[in-house]
BAPA-444276 format. One record per residue (C-alpha): residue number from 1; x, y, z. Coordinates in nm, 4 decimals, padded with zeros to 6 digits, always signed. Layout:
# residues N
SITE/NUM/X/Y/Z
...
***
This chain:
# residues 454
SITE/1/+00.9793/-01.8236/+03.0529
SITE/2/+01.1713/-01.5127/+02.9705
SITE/3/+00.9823/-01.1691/+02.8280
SITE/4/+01.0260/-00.9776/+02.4827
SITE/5/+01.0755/-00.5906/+02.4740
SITE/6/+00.6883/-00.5703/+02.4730
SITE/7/+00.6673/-00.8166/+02.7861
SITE/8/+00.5685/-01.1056/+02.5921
SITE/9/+00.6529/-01.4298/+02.7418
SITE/10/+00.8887/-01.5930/+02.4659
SITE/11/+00.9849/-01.9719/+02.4175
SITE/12/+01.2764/-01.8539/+02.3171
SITE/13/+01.6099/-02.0230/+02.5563
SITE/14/+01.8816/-01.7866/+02.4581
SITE/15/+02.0176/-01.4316/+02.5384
SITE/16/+02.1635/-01.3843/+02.1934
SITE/17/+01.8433/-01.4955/+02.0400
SITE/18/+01.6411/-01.2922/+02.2286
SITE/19/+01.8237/-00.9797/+02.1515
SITE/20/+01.8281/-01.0097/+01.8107
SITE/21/+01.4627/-01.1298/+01.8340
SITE/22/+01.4240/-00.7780/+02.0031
SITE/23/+01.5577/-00.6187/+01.7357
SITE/24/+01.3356/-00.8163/+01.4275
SITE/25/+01.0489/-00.6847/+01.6135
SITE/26/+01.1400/-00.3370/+01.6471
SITE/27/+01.2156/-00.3089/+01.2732
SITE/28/+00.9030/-00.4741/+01.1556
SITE/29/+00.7072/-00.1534/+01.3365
SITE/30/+01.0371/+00.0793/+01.1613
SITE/31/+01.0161/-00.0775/+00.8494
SITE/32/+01.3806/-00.1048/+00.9032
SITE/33/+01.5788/-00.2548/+00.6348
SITE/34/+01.7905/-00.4179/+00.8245
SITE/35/+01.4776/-00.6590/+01.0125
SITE/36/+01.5386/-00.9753/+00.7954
SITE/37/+01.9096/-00.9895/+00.8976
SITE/38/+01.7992/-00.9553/+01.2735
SITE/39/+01.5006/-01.2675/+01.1939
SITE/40/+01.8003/-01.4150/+01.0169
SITE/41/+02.0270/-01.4500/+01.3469
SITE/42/+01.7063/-01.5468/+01.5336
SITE/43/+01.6769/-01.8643/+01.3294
SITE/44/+02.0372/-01.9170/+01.3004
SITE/45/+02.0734/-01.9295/+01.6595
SITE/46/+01.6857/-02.1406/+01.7502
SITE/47/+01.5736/-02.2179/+01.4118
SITE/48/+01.3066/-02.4132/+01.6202
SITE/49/+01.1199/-02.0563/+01.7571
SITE/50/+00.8100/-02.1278/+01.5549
SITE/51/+00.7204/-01.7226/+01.6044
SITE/52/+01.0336/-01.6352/+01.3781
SITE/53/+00.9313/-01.9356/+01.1252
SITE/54/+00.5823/-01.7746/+01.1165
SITE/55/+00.7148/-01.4265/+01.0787
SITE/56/+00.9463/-01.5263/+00.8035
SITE/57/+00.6243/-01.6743/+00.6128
SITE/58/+00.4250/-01.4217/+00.6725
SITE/59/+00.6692/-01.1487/+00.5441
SITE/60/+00.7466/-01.3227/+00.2506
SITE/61/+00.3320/-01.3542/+00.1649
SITE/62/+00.3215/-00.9735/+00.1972
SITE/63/+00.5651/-00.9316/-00.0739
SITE/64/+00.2802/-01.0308/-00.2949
SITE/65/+00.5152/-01.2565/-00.5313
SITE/66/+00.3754/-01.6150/-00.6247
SITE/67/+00.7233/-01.7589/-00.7120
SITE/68/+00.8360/-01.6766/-00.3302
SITE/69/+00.5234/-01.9101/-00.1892
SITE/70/+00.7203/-02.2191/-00.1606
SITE/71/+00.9727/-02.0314/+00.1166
SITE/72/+00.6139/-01.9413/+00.2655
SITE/73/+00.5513/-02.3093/+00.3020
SITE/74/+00.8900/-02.4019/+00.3872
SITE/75/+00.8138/-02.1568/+00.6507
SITE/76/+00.5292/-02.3041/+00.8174
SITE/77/+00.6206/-02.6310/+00.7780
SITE/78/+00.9354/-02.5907/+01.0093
SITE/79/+00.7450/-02.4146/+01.2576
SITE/80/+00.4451/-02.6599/+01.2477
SITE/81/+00.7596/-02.8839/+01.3591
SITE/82/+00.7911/-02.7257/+01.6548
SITE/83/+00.4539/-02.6432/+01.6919
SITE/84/+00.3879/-02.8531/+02.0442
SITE/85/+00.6673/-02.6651/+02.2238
SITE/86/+00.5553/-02.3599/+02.0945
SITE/87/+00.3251/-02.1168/+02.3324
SITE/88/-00.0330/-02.0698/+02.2593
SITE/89/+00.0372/-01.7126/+02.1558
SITE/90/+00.3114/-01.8100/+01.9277
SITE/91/+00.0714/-02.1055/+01.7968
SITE/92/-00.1470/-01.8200/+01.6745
SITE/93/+00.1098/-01.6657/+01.4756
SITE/94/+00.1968/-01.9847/+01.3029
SITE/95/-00.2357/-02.0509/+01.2363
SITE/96/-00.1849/-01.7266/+01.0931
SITE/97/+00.0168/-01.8333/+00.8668
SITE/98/-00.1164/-02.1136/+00.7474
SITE/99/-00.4510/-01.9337/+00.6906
SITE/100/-00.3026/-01.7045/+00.4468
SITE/101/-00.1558/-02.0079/+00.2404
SITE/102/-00.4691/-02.1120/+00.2211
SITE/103/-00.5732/-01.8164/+00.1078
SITE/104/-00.7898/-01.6496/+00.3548
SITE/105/-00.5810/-01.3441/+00.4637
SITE/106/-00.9018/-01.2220/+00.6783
SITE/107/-00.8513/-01.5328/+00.8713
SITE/108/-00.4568/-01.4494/+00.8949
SITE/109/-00.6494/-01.1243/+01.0961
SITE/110/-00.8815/-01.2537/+01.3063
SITE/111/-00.5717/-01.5022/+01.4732
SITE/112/-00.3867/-01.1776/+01.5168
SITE/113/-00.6951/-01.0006/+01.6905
SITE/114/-00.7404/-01.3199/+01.9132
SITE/115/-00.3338/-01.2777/+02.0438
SITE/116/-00.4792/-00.9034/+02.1022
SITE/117/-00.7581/-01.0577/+02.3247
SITE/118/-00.5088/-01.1951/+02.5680
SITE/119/-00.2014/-00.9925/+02.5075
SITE/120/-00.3530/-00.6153/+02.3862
SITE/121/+00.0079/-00.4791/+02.4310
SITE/122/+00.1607/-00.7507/+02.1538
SITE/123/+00.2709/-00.4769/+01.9091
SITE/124/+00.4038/-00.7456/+01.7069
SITE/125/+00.0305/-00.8865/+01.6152
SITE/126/-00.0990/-00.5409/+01.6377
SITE/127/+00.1698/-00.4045/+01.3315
SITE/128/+00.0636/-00.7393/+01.1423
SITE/129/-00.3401/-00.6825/+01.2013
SITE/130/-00.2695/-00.3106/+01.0690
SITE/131/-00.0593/-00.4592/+00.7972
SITE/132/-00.2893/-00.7244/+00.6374
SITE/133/-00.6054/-00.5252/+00.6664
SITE/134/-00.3826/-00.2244/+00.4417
SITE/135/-00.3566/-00.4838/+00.2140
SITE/136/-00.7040/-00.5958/+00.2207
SITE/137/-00.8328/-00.2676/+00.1696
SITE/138/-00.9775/-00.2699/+00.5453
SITE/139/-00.9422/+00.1030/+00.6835
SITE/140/-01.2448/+00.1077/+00.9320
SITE/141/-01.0711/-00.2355/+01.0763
SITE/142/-00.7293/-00.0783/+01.1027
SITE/143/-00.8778/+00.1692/+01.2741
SITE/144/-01.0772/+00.0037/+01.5500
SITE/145/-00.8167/-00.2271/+01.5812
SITE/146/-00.5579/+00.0147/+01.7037
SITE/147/-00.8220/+00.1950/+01.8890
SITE/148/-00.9076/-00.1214/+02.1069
SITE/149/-00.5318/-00.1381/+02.1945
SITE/150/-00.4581/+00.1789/+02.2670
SITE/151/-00.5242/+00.1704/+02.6850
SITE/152/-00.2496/-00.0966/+02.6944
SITE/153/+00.0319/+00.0973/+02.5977
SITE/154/+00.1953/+00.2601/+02.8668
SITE/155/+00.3969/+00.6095/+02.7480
SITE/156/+00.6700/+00.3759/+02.8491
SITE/157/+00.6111/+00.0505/+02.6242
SITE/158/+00.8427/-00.0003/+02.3232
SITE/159/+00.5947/+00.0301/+02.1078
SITE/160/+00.3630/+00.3313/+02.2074
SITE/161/+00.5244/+00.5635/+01.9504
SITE/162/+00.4904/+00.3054/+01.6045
SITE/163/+00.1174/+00.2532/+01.7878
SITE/164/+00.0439/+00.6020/+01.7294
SITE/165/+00.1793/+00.5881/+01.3764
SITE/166/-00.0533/+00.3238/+01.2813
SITE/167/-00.3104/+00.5186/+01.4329
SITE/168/-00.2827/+00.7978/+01.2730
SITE/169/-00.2698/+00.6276/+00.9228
SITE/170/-00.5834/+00.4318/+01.0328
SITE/171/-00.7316/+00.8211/+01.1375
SITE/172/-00.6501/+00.9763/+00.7672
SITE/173/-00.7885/+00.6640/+00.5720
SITE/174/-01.1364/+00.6771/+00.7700
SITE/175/-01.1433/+01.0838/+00.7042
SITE/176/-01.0145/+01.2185/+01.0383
SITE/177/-00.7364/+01.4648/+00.8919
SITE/178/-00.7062/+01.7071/+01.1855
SITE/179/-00.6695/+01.4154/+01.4090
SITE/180/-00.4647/+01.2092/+01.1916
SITE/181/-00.1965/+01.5243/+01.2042
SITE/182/-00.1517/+01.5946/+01.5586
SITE/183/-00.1241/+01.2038/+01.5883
SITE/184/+00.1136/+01.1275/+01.3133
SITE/185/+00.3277/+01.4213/+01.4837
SITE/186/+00.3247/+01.2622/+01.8266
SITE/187/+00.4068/+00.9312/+01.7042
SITE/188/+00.7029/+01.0659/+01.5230
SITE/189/+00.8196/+01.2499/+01.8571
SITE/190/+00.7785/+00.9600/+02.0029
SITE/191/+00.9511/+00.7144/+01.7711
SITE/192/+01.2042/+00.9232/+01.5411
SITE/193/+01.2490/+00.6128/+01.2764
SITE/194/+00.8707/+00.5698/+01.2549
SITE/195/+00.8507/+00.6333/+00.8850
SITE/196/+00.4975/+00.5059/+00.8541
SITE/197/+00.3807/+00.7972/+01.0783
SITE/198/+00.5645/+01.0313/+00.8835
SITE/199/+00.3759/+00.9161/+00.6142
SITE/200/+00.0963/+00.9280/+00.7286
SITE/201/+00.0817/+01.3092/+00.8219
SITE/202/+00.2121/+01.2925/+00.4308
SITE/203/-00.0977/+01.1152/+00.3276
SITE/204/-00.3163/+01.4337/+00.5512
SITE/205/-00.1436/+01.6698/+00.3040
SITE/206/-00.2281/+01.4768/+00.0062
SITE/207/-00.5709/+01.4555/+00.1036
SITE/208/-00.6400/+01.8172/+00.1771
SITE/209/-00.4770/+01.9489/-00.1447
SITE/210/-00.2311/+02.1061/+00.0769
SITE/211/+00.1169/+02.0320/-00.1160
SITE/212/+00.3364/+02.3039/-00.0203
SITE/213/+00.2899/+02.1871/+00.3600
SITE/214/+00.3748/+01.8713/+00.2783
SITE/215/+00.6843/+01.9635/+00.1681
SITE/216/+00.7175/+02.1320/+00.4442
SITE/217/+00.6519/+01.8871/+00.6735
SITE/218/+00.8760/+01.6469/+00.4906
SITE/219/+01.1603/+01.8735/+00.4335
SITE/220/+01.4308/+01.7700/+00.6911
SITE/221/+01.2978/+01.4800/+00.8269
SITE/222/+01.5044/+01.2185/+00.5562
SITE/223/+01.6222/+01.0384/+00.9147
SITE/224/+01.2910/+00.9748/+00.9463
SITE/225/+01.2743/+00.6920/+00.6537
SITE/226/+01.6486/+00.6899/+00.5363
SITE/227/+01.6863/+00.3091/+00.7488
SITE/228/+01.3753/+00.2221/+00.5806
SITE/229/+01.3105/-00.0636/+00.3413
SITE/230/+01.2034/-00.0126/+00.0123
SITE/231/+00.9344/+00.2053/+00.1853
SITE/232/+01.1604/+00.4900/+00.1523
SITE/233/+01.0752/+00.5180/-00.1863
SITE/234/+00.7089/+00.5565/-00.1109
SITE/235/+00.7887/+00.8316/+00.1019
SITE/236/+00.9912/+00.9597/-00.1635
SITE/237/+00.7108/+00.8973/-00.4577
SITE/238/+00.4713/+01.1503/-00.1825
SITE/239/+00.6976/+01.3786/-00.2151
SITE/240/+00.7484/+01.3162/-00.6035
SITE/241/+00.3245/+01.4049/-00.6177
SITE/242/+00.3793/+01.7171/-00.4281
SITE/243/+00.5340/+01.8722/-00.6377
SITE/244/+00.3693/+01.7712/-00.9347
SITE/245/+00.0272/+01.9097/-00.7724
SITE/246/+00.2390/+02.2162/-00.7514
SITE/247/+00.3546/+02.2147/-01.1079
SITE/248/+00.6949/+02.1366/-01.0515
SITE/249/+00.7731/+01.9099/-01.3202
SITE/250/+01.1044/+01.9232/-01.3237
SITE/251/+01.1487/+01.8014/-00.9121
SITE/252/+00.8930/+01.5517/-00.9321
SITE/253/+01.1007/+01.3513/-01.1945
SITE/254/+01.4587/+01.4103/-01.0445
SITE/255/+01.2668/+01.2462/-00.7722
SITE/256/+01.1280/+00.9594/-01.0020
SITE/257/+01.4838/+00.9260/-01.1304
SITE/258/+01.6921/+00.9625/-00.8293
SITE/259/+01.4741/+00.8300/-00.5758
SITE/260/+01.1317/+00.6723/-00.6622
SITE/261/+01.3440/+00.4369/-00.9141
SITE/262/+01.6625/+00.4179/-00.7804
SITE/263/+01.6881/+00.0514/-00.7550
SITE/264/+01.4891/-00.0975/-01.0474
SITE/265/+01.3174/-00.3371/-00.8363
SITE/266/+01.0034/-00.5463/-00.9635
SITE/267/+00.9081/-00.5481/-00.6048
SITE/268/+00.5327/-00.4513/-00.6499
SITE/269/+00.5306/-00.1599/-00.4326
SITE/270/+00.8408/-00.0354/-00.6037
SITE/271/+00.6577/-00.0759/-00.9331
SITE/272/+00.3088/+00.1346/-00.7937
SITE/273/+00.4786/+00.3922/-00.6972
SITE/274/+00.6640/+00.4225/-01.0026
SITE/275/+00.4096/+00.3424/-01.2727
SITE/276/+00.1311/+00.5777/-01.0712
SITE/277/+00.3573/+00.8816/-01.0731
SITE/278/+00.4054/+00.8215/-01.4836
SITE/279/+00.0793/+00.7747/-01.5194
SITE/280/-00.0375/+01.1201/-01.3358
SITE/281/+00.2534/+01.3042/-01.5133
SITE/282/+00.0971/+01.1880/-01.8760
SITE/283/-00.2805/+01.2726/-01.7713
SITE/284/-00.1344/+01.6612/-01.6910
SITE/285/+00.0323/+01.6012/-02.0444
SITE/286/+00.3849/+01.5365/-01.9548
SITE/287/+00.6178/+01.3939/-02.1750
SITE/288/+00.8142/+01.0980/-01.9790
SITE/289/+01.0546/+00.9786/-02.2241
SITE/290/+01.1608/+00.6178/-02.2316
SITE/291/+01.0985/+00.5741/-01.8598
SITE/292/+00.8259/+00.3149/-01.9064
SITE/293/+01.0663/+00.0858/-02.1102
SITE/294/+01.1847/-00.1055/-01.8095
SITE/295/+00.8879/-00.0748/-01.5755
SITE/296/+00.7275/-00.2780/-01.8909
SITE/297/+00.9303/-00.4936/-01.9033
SITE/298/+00.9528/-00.5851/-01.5802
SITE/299/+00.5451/-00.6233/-01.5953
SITE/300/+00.5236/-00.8150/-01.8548
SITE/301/+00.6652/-01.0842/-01.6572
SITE/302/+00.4402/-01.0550/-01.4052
SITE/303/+00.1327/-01.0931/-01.5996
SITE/304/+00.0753/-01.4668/-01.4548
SITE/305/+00.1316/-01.3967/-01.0872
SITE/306/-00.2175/-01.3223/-00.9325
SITE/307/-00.0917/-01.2573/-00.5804
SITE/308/-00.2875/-00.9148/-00.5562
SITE/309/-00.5333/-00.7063/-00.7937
SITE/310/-00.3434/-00.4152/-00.6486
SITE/311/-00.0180/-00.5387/-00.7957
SITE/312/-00.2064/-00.6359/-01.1327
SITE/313/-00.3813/-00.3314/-01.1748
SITE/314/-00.0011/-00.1591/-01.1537
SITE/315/+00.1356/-00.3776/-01.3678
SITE/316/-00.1081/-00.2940/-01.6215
SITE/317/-00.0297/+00.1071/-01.5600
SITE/318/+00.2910/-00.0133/-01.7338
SITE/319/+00.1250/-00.1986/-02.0014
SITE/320/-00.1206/+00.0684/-02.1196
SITE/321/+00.1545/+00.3362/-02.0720
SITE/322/+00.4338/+00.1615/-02.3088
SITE/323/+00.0916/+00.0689/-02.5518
SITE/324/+00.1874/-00.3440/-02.5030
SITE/325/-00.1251/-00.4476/-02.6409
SITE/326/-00.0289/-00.8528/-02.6356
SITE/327/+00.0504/-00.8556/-02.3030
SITE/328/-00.2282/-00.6032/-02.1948
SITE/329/-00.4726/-00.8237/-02.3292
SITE/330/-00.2574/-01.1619/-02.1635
SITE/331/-00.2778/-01.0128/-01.7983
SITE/332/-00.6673/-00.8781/-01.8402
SITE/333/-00.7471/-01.2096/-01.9833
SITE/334/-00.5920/-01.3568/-01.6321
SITE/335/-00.7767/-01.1217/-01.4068
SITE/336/-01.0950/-01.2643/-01.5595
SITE/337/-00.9582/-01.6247/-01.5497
SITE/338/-00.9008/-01.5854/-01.1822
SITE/339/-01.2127/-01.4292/-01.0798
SITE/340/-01.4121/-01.7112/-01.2280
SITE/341/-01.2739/-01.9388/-01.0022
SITE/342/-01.2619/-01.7572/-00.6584
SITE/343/-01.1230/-02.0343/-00.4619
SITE/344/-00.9065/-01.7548/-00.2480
SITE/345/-00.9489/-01.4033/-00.1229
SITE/346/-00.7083/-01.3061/-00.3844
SITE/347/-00.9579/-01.4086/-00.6175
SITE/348/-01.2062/-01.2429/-00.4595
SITE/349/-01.0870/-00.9288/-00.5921
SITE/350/-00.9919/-01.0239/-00.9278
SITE/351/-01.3517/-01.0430/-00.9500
SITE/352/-01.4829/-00.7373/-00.7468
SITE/353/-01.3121/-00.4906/-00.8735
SITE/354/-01.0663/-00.5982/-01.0869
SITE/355/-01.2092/-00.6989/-01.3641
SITE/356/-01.4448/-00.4032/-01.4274
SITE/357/-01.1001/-00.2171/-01.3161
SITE/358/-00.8492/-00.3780/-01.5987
SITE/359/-01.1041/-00.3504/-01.8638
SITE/360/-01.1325/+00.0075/-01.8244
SITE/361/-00.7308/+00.0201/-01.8125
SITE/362/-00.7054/-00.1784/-02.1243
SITE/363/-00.9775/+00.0263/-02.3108
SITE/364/-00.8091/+00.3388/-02.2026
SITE/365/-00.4906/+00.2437/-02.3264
SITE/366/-00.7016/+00.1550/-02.6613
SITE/367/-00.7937/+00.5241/-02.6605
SITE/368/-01.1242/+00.4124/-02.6087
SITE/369/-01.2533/+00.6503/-02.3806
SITE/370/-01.5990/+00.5981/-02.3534
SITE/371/-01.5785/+00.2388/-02.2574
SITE/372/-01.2844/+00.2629/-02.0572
SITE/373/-01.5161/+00.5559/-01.8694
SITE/374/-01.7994/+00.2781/-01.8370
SITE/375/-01.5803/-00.0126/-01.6789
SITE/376/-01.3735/+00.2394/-01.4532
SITE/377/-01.6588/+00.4531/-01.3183
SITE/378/-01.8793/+00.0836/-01.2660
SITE/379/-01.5438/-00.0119/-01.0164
SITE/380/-01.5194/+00.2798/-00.8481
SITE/381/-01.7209/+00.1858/-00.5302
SITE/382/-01.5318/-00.0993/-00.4549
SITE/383/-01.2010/+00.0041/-00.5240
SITE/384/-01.1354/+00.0063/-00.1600
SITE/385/-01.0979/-00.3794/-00.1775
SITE/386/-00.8499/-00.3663/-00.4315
SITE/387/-00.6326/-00.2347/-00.0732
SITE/388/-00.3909/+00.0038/-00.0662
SITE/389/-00.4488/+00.3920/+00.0222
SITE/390/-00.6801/+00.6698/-00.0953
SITE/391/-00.3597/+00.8417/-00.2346
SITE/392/-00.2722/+00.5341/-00.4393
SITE/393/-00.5654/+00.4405/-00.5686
SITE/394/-00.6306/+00.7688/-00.7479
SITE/395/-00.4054/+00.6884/-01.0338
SITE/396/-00.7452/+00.5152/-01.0827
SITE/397/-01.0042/+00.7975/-01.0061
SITE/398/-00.7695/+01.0437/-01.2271
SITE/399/-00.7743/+00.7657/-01.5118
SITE/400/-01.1470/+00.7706/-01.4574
SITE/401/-01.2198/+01.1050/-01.4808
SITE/402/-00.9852/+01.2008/-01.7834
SITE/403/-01.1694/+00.9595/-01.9667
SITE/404/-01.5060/+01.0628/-01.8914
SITE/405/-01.3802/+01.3931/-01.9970
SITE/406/-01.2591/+01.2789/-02.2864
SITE/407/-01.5526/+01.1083/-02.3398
SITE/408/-01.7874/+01.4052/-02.3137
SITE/409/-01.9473/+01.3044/-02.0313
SITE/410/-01.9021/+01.6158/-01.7739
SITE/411/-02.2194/+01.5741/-01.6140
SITE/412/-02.0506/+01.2202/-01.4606
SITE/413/-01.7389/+01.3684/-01.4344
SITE/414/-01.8797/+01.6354/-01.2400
SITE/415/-01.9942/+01.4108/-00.9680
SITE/416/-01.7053/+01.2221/-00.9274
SITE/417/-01.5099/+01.5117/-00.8388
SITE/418/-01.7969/+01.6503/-00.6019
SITE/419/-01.7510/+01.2889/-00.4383
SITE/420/-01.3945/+01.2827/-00.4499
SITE/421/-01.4162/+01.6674/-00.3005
SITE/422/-01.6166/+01.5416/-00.0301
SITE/423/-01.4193/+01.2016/+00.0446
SITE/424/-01.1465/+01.5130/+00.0845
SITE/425/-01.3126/+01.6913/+00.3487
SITE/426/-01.3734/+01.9992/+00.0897
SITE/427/-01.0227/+01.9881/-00.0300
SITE/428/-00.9192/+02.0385/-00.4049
SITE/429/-00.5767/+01.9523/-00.5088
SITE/430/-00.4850/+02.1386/-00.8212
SITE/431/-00.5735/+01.8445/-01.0472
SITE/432/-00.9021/+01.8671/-00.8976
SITE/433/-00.9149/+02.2448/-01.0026
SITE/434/-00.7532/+02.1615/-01.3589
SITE/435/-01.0389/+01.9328/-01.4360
SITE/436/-01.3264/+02.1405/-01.2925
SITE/437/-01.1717/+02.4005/-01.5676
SITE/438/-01.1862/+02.1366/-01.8464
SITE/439/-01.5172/+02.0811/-01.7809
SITE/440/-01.6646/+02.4658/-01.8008
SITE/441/-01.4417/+02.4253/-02.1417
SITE/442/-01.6305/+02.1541/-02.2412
SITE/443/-01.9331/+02.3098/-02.1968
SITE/444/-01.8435/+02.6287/-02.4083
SITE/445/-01.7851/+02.3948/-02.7092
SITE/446/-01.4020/+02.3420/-02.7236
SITE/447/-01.2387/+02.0447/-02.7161
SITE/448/-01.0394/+01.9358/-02.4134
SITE/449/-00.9203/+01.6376/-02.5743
SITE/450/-00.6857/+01.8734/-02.7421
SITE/451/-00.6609/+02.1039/-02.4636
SITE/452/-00.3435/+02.0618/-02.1716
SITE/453/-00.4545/+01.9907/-01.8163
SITE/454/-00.3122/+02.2428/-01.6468
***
């Protein structure tokens, strides 16, 4: 047996393979857009290596997209092929897999932690164990899961640097900011191309209302993410929301145009970024034009898919902002659907908290404030398990709050922001501030339905 770049012992019987095998690896922990073409010529050259089957189904499942499960399957099934003469780490990978298809993601984890058992220095299962608990809303597990790692990775192992990026991402979603910085900077030293780090220090920014660092900190580093997959434009869309906290409207949609939506993708990520940042321009009362025609339609085909409340609950951003009633009411009606059967994880969530969570979308879009204040406020403590971050998820707190404001309701209101000031270790972004405003308004008598947010 012959060793990976993380001295993993690979099945794999070629040079060639194993260089370009190499190379898959390091650009799954880069995001690098170039990874697939690098699994590609692994599977060209042993389309037998069960790993790179595994990893091909596995990457496809994270693209959230229901059509693409049948290359998930094709997946597994040729590496379940190949299964016997496949290592018992390798096997894992594979059992991963097929876990997910089944539709217990957690499980998909837990094989991942096991490799980590035996191998703690497999930065391949520990990028994939960060990866599925993002998705799963998991931060405390991200976290502890990197931490238990962490003595195996020699300053000199491949991976020590995207290790350290994933840490400090774990760090700023469990609240450690000052950590999370110093971290995220180190891992970026370490690892130039380690966009997720990057971000990460991003996401510190965003979560002490400190915007004019960010772009600071963000402001010749483009190298950083310019190889990246379509995660460049969520590094782009962070930059896109500081300067709208700053009140440059003007920058934050050059970015939306030029960046953020530069390839109209109806990749789901592609579509959260873009229908959040719309959605956070309108509630500070910016006009947007037509730039929710095509991320509507795009959604409205998606309103059968059912592969994540996450994507859903985007989807209908688009819905609600371009006023599609029909197909508002088609995708909520699915949510529910779903969550009465919870046969899968998935499911899961379309119960708890999506369907508290679309209601209040639909009734807001219904101008129905009050009730759309009712369902939205009733999700908020288990938003978490709709995955993603803290920064993308409040779209949803913001759409919360403006309607409980325009509901009347500032005592509520109030709260929320104390919690979401707290959850901020005493931070206040300027929306924060704007609302805080809105509220002593309230109070006086006026009306802040009719009154601009900042």
């Amino acid at each position: 047996m012959t060793q990976d770049i993380f001295g993993q012992e690979t099945s794999l019987s070629t040079d060639a393979a194993r260089t370009s095998w190499d190379a898959a690896q390091m650009g799954v922990l880069a995001h690098a857009a170039v990874t697939a073409d690098h699994l590609g010529a692994v599977l060209e050259a042993e389309p037998d290596f069960a790993l790179a089957q595994a990893i091909k189904g596995l990457s496809v499942l994270m693209l959230g997209r229901s059509e693409l499960l049948p290359m998930a399957q094709d997946a597994l099934k040729a590496a379940k092929r190949s299964y016997s003469a496949a290592l018992p780490r390798e096997r894992k990978y594979v059992d991963a897999l097929d876990a997910w298809l089944m539709g217990r993601p957690s499980q998909s984890i837990a094989l991942m932690e096991q490799v980590l058992d035996v191998d703690p220095a497999d930065a391949l299962a520990m990028k994939l164990s960060h990866g599925i608990r993002f998705i799963l809303g998991d931060a405390k597990g991200m976290r502890t899961s990197v931490e238990r790692v962490m003595p195996a990775y020699a300053p000199d192992h491949a991976g020590r640097g995207y290790l350290l990026g994933c840490h400090a991402f774990a760090l700023e979603e469990t609240g450690a900011y000052e950590k999370a910085g110093v971290t995220g900077r180190q891992a970026l030293w370490m690892a130039p191309d380690d966009a997720w780090g990057l971000h990460a220090v991003a996401h510190v920014h965003d979560m002490t209302g400190d915007a004019a660092a960010g772009l600071t900190w963000l402001m010749g580093r483009e190298e950083a993410w310019a190889h990246c997959n379509n995660f460049r434009y969520h590094v782009w869309w962070h930059k896109a929301l500081m300067h709208l906290d700053l009140g440059q409207i003007d920058q934050a949609l050059t970015l939306y145009d030029t960046e953020v939506r530069k390839d109209k993708t109806d990749d789901y990520r592609d579509i959260s970024n873009a229908t959040s940042l719309l959605m956070r321009l309108e509630l500070d009362g910016v006009a947007v034009g037509n730039r929710w025609e095509e991320l509507s339609e795009l959604c409205a085909n998606r309103c059968e898919d059912g592969s994540l409340i996450f994507a859903d609950l985007h989807y209908l951003l688009a819905l609600v902002g371009r006023d599609r009633a029909a197909e508002t009411r088609r995708l909520v009606s699915r949510i529910h659907a779903d969550a009465k059967s919870r046969n899968t994880e998935a499911q899961e969530r379309m119960a708890t908290p999506g369907c508290d969570a679309a209601n209040g979308l639909e009734a807001f879009g219904d101008g129905n404030y009050a009730l759309a204040f009712t369902h939205l406020a009733r999700a908020r403590n288990s938003m978490q398990l709709a995955g993603g971050s803290h920064a993308q998820r409040d779209v949803f707190e913001r759409m919360t709050i403006d309607a409980g404001l325009r509901a009347g309701d500032f005592d509520a209101v109030e709260a929320i922001l104390d919690d979401r000031r707290a959850m901020r270790a005493g931070g206040e972004d300027n929306y924060a501030l704007a609302r805080r405003s809105l509220i002593s308004a309230g109070r006086t008598g006026l009306d802040v339905q009719s009154m601009p947010a900042e």
